[in-house]
N, C-alpha and C positions, 0 to 999 in steps of 0.2 A: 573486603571488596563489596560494593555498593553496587547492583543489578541498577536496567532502565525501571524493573516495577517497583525496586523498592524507592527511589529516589525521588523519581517524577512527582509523586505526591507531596514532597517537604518543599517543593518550588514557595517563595513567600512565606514560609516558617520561616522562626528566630535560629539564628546558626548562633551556638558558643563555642566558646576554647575548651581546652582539654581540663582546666581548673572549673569551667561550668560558668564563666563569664559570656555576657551576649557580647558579640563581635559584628555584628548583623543580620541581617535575610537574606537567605537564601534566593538568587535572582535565576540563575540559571548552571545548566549542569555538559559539562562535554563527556564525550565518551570516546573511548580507544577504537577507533572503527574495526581495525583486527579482531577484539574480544567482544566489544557493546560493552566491558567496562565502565562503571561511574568512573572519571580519571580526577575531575578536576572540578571547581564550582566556582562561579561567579559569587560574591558578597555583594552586597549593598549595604552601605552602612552611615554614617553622619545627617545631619539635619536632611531632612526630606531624600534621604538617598541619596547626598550626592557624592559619594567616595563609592569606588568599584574597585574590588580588587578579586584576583582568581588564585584561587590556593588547593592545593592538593587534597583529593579525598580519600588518600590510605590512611588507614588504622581510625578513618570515622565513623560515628553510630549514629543512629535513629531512635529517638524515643516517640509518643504519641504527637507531641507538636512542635518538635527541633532536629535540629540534628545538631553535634557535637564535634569538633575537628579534633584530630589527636597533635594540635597545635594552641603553645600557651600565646596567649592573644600579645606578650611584647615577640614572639617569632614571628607571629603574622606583622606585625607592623615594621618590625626590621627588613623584612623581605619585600616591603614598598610594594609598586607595580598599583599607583594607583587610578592607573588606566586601564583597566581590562577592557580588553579587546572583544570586539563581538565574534569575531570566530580568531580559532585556537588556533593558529600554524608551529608548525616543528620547532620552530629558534623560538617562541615564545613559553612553547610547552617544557622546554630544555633550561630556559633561563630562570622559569618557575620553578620547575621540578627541581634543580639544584640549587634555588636559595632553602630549600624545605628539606633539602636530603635524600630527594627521590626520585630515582633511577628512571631515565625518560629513554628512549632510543630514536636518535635523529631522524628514523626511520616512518617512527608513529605517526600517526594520522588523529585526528580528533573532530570529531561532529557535534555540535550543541541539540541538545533537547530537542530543541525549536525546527533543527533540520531533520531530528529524528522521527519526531512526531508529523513532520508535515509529509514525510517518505511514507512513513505508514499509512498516513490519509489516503494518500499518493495511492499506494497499492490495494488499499482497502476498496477505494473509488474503479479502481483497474478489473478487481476482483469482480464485482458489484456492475458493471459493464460489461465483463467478459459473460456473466451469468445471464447478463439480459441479452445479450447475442446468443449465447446458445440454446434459449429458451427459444430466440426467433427462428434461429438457424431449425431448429425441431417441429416450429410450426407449420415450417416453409416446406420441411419435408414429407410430414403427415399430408399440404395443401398436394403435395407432387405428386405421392402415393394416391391421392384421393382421383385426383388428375388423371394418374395413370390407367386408374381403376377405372375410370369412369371413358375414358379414349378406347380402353380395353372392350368396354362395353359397347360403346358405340360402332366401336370395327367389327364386334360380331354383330352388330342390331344393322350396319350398312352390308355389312358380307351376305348376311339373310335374305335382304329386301334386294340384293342385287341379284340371289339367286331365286328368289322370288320373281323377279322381272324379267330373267332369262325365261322362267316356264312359263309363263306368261307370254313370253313372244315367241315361244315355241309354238305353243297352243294357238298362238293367233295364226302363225304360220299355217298351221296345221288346217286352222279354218276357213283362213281364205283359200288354200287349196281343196279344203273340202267344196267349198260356195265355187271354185272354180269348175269342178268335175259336175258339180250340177249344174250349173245354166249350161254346160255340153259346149259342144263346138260351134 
């Protein structure tokens, strides 16, 4: 079984058969969306690339710059398919899997490399957003609490000066009735 971290890097490596003959490059890789299993690879192969065909990655390996199918290259060729398809659907994955011997379930789902790595961009990006909202959402609240603190302040520094103003026109009260009792009647 072929993982997305180990596979993704042979993208453009030489693929051989099981005898160690090259069959082509490595183009692209689907995976079982159930598991994120490696399931299945794109080839490229003939003058300038132009034969495509997808074959199963059970019983395949990795060495430092190939990978190796556990398919002799006349099984790859007898099992045709030299149109591979840019995305994998179920009757394709079913008609491959059983020119090769390998067990598909009508059921399975399959996503290419290309749609897997661009989800993750996807989410990485999402991640990387959500982080800069809540950095803001934090600022916004410190600016509120600052806000608050500082309205707080103000309503005791208005409450003061209002009771300030009240003894103040107490006291004037006070003096114009004092200034009243002296100039008499």
């Amino acid at each position: 079984m072929l993982g997305v971290e180990e596979i993704e890097d042979w993208v453009g490596q030489d693929v051989f058969d099981s005898g160690g003959e090259r069959v082509g490059k490595l183009q692209e890789v689907f995976y079982l969306t159930r598991t994120g299993e490696a399931t299945f690879a794109t080839l490229k192969s003939g003058l300038l690339g132009r034969h495509a065909r997808v074959v199963p990655l059970a019983g395949a390996s990795v060495g430092r710059d190939y990978v190796r199918l556990a398919y002799t290259g006349e099984q790859i060729e007898s099992a045709g398919g030299e149109d591979a398809p840019e995305t994998l659907g179920s009757e394709d994955a079913l008609r491959i899997g059983g020119a090769y011997g390998v067990q598909i379930a009508p059921e399975d789902e399959f996503e290419s490399a290309q749609v897997v790595r661009e989800r993750i961009r996807a989410s990485e990006e999402a991640h990387r957003r959500a982080e800069e909202l809540a950095a803001e959402a934090d600022r916004q609240a410190a600016e509120a609490q600052e806000a608050r603190a500082a309205s707080t302040d103000a309503s005791r520094e208005a409450q003061e000066k209002q009771e300030r103003s009240e003894r103040a026109r107490a006291e004037a009260d006070r003096a114009r009735a004092e200034a009243d009792r002296l100039a008499g009647p």
